[in-house]
C-alpha positions as CSV (number, residue, x, y, z in Angstrom):
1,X,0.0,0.0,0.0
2,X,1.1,3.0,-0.5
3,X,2.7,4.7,2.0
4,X,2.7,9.0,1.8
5,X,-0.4,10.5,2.8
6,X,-1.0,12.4,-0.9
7,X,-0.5,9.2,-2.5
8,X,-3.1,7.5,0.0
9,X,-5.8,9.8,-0.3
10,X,-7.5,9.4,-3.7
11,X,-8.2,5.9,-3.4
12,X,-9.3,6.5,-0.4
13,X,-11.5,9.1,-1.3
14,X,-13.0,7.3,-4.1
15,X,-14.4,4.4,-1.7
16,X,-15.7,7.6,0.1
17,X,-17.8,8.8,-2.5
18,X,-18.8,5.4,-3.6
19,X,-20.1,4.8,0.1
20,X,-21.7,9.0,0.0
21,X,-23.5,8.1,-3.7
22,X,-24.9,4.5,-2.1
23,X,-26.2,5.8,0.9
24,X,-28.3,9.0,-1.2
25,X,-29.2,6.3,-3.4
26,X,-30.3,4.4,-0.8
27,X,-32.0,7.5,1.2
28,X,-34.3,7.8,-2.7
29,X,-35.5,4.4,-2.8
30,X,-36.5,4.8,1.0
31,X,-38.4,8.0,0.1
32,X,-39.8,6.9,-3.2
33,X,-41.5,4.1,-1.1
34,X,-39.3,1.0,-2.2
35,X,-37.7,0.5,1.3
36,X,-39.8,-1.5,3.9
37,X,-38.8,0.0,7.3
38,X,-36.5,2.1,8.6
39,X,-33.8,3.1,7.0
40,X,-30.1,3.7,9.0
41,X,-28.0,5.4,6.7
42,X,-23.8,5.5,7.3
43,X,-23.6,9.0,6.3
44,X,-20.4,10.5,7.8
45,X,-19.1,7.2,8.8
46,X,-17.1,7.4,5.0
47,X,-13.9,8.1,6.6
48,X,-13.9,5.5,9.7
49,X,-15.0,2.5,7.2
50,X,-13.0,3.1,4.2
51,X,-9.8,3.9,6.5
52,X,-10.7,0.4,7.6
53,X,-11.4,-2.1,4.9
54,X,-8.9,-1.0,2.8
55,X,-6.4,-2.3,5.0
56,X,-7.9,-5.4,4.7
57,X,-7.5,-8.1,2.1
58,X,-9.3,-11.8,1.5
59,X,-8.8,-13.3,4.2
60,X,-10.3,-11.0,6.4
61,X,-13.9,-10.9,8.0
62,X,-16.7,-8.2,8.8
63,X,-18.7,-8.1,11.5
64,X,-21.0,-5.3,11.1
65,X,-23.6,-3.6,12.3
66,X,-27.1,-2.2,10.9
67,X,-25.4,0.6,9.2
68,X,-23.4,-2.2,6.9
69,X,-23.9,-0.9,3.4
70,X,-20.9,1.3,3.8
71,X,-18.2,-1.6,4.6
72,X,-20.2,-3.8,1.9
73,X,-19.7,-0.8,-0.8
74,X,-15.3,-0.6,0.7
75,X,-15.2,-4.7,0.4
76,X,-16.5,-4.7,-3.3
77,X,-19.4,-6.2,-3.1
78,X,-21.6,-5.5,-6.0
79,X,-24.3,-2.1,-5.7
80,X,-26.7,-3.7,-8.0
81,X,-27.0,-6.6,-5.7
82,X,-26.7,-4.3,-2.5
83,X,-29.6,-2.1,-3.6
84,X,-31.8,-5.2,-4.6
85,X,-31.2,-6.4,-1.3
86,X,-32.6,-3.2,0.3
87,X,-35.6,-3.2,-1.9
88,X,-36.7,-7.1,-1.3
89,X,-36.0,-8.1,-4.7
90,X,-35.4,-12.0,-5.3
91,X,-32.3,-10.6,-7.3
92,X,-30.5,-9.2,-4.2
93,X,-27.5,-10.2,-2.2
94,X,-28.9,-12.0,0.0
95,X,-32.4,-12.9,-1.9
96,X,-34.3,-10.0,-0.8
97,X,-34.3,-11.6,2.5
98,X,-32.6,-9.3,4.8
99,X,-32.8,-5.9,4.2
100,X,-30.5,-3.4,5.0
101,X,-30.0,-4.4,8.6
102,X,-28.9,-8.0,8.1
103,X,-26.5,-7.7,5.2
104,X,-25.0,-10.9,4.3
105,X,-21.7,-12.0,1.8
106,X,-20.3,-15.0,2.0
107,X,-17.9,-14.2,-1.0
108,X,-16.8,-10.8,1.2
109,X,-16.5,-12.9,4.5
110,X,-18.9,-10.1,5.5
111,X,-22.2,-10.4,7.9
112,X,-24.3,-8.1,9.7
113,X,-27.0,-8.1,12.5
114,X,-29.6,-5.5,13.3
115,X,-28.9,-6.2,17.2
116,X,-26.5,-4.1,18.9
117,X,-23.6,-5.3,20.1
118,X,-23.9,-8.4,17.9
119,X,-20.8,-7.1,15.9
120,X,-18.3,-8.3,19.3
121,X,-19.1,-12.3,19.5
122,X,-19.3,-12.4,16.1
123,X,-15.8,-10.9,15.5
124,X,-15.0,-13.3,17.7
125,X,-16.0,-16.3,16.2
126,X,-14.7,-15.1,12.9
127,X,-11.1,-14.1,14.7
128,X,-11.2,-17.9,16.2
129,X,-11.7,-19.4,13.0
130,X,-8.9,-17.4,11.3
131,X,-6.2,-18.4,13.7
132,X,-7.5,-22.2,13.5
133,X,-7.0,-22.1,9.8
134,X,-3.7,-20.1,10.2
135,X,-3.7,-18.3,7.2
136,X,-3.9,-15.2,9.1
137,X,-6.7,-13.3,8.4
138,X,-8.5,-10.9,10.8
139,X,-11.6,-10.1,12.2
140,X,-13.2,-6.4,12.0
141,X,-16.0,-5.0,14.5
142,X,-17.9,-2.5,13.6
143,X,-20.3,-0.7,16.7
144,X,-21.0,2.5,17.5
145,X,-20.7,4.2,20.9
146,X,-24.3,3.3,22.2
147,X,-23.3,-0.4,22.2
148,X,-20.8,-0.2,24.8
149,X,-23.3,-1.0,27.3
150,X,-24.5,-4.4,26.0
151,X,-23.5,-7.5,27.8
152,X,-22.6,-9.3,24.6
153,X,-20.1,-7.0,23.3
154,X,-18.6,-6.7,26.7
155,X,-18.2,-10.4,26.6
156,X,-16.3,-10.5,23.7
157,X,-13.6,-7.9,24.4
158,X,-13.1,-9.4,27.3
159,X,-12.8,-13.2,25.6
160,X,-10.9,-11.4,22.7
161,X,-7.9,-10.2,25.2
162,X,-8.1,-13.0,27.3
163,X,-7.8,-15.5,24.1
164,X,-5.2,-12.8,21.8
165,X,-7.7,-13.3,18.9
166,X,-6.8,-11.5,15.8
167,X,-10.0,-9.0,16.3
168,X,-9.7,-5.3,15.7
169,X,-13.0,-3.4,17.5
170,X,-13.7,-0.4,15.4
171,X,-16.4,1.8,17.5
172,X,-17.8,4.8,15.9
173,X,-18.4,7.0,18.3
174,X,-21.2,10.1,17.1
175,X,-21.9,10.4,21.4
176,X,-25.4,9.5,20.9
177,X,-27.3,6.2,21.4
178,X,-30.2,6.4,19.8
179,X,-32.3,9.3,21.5
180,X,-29.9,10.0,24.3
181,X,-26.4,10.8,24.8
182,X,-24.2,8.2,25.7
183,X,-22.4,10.3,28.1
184,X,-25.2,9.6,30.1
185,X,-25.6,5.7,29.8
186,X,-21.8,4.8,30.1
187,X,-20.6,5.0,33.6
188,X,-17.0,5.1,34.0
189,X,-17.0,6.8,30.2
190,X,-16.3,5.4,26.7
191,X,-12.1,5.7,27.0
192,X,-12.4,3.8,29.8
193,X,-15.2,1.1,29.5
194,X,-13.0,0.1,26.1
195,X,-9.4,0.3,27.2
196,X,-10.6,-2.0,30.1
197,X,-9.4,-5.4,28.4
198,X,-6.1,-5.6,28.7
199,X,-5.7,-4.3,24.9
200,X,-4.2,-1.1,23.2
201,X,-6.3,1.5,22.6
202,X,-6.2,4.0,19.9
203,X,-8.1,7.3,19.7
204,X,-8.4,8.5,15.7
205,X,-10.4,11.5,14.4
206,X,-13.2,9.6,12.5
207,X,-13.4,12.6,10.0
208,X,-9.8,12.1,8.7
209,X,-9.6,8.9,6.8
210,X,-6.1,9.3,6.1
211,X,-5.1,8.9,9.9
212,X,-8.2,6.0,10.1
213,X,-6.0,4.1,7.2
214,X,-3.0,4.8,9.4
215,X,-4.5,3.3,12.9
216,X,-6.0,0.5,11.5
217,X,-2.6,-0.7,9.7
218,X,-1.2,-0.7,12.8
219,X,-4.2,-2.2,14.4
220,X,-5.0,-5.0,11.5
221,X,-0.6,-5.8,11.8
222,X,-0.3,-6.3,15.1
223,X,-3.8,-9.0,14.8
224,X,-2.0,-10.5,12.1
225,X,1.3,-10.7,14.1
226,X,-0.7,-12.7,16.6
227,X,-0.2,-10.1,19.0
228,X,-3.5,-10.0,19.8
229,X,-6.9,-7.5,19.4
230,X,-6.8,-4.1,19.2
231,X,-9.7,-1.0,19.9
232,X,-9.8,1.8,17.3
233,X,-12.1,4.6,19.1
234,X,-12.9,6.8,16.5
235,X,-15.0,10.2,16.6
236,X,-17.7,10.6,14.0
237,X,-20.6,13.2,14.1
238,X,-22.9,11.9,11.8
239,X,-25.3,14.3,10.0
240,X,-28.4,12.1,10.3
241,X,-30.5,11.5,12.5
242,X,-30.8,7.8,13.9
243,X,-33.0,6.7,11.3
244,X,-34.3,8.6,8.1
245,X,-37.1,11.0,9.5
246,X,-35.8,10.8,13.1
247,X,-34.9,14.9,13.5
248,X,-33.8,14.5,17.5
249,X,-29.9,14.3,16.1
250,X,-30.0,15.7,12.9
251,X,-31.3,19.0,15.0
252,X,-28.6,18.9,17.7
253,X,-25.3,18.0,15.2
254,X,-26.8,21.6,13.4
255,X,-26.8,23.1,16.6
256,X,-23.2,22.3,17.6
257,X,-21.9,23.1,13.8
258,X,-23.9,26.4,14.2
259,X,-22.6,27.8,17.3
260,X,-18.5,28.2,16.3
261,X,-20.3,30.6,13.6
262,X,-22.4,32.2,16.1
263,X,-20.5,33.3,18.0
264,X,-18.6,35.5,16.3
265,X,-21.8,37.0,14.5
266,X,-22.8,38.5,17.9
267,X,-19.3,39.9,18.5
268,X,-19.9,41.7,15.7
269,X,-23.4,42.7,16.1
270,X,-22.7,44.5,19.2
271,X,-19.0,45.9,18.1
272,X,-18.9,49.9,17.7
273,X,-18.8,51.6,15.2
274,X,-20.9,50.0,12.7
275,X,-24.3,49.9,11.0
276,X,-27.4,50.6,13.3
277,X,-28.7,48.0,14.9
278,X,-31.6,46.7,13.0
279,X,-29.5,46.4,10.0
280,X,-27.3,44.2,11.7
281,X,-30.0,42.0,12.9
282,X,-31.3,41.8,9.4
283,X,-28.4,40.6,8.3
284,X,-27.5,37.9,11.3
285,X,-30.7,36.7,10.4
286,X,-30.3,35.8,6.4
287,X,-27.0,34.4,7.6
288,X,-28.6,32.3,10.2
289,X,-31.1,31.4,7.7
290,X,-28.9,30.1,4.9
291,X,-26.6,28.4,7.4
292,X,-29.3,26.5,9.5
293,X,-30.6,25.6,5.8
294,X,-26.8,23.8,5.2
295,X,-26.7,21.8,8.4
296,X,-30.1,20.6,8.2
297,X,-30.5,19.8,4.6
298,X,-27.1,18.0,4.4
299,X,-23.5,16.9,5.9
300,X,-22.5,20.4,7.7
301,X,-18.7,21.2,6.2
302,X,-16.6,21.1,9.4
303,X,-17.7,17.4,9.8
304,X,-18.4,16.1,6.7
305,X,-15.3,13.7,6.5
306,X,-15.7,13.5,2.0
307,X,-15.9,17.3,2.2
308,X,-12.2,17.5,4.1
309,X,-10.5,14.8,1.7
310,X,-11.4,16.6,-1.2
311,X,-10.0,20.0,0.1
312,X,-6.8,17.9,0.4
313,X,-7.2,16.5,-3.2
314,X,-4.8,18.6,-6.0
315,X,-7.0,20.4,-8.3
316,X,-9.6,18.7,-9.9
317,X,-9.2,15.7,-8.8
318,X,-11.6,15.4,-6.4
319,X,-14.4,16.4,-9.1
320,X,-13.2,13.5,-11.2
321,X,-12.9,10.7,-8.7
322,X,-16.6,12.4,-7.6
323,X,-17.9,11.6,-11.3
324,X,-16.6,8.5,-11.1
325,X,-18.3,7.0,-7.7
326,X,-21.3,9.0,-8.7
327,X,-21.6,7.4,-12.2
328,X,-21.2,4.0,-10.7
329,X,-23.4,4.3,-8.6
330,X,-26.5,6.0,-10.7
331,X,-26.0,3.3,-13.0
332,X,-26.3,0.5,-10.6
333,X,-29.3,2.8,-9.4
334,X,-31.0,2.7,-13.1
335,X,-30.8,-1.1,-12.9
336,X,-32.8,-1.4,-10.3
337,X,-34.8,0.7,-10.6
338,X,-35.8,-0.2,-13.9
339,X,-36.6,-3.8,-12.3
340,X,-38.8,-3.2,-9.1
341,X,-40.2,-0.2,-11.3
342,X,-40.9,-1.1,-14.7
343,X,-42.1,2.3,-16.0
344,X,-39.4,4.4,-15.1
């Protein structure tokens, strides 16, 4: 793999836009009607899962969560099958039989659950069964913050250090669980509940996939050293809310992007000299306006982790690895579409 960040950074931002164009493509069917359910998207969680799988290779195993069409997308499973899949069609990957939340490729070594915490023992089984075969493959976990405080995934970081299993526990940590903020479920707090295990414990700024792909090559090495698992602890507002509809979070993560621009707005509105005072007030609020609009409607910029890579991307090469993901992607889209809607 390449090793400098600059030469790192467009593939890695090209599984990032693949995973951003899947997950709006995904959010269309679910408002067009074609998606039973709910519908968990894995917007803003680009950086911490392509970091991730691409360190991995073929003999490595998923365990993932209900937010699991991102890793599927990094692994190379195929879109036309994933979106199938989400729709119920016969054609899908797993024969229209399990939705978005219970993902399934047995070609990607990949497998997801819809109950939290389910991510731990299963990593577990699938780190067990890669040092029995010894062909050194390892097992990735995928959780977010909220399931720190079920039993099961307790269980298996403990069983993971106690046994040295090849596992690497990715959490992605947004601070909520569901409706509430884990700060206030987690006694003892996150840092500590994971770096409890006996195992290392790196911290890694979720939004920065460049420093993701760095952690977790040290993470998935020392598994495949047999030295043993490894917890990556990685922050990542997410935009969303919960589920598609659910406002709770998307309202709060525009309230914390909001006030660092605040904040400076009133400094000026009560700085001398100036304009008079209504005329300031007229203006704070178009600003407010336009930039409550941004945060709601989509990813707000200071946290939007595809929006960052492609400020780091030489000139124009961010809008051509863009086209590319998107192009995929819309004509995976058209395919299915076509099928589950005939007319369109």
């Amino acid at each position: 793999m390449p090793r400098s960040r600059t030469e790192r950074l467009p593939r890695l931002y090209l599984q990032m836009c693949r995973i951003r164009w899947t997950e709006q493509a995904l959010a269309l069917l679910w408002r067009r009607g074609l998606v039973s359910g709910e519908m968990h998207l894995g917007i803003g969680e680009e950086g911490v899962v392509a970091g991730v799988v691409g360190q991995l290779d073929d003999r490595d195993a998923l365990a993932l969560d209900y937010r699991s069409t991102p890793a599927l997308v990094a692994r190379g499973a195929d879109l036309r099958s994933l979106l199938l899949e989400v729709v119920g069609s016969p054609n899908g990957l797993s024969g229209g039989r399990a939705g978005h939340m219970h993902l399934m490729s047995r070609e990607h070594l990949a497998a997801a659950s819809g109950v939290v915490g389910a991510p731990g023992p299963l990593a577990c089984g699938f780190g067990l069964a890669a040092r029995t075969n010894g062909q050194g493959g390892v097992a990735v976990a995928f959780f977010g913050d909220g399931a720190v405080n079920e039993g099961m995934l307790m269980e298996s970081l403990n069983l993971a250090g106690a046994w040295r299993l090849p596992v690497v526990f990715v959490c992605k940590d947004n601070r909520w669980a569901v409706t509430t903020r884990s700060s206030a479920l987690t006694g003892g707090g996150l840092r500590r509940r994971l770096a409890a295990f006996g195992m290392p414990l790196v911290r890694v700024d979720g939004r920065d996939v460049v420093a993701v792909a760095e952690a977790a090559a040290g993470a998935v090495a020392r598994a495949r050293e047999g030295r043993g698992p490894t917890v990556l602890l990685a922050r990542c507002p997410r935009p969303e809310g919960h589920f598609m509809g659910d406002p709770l979070v998307r309202l709060s993560s525009a309230v914390d992007e909001l006030v660092t621009q605040v904040r400076p707005l009133l400094s000026e509105l009560v700085a001398q000299p100036g304009a008079p005072l209504p005329q300031r007030l007229a203006a704070l609020g178009g600003i407010g306006g336009k930039a409550a609009t941004v945060a709601v409607e989509g990813p707000a910029r200071a946290s939007d982790p595809v929006r960052r890579a492609a400020r780091l991307l030489p000139l124009g090469a961010a809008d051509e690895l863009t086209t590319q993901a998107r192009n995929e992607v819309e004509a995976a889209l058209h395919d299915v579409l076509a099928e589950v809607v005939p007319h369109v």
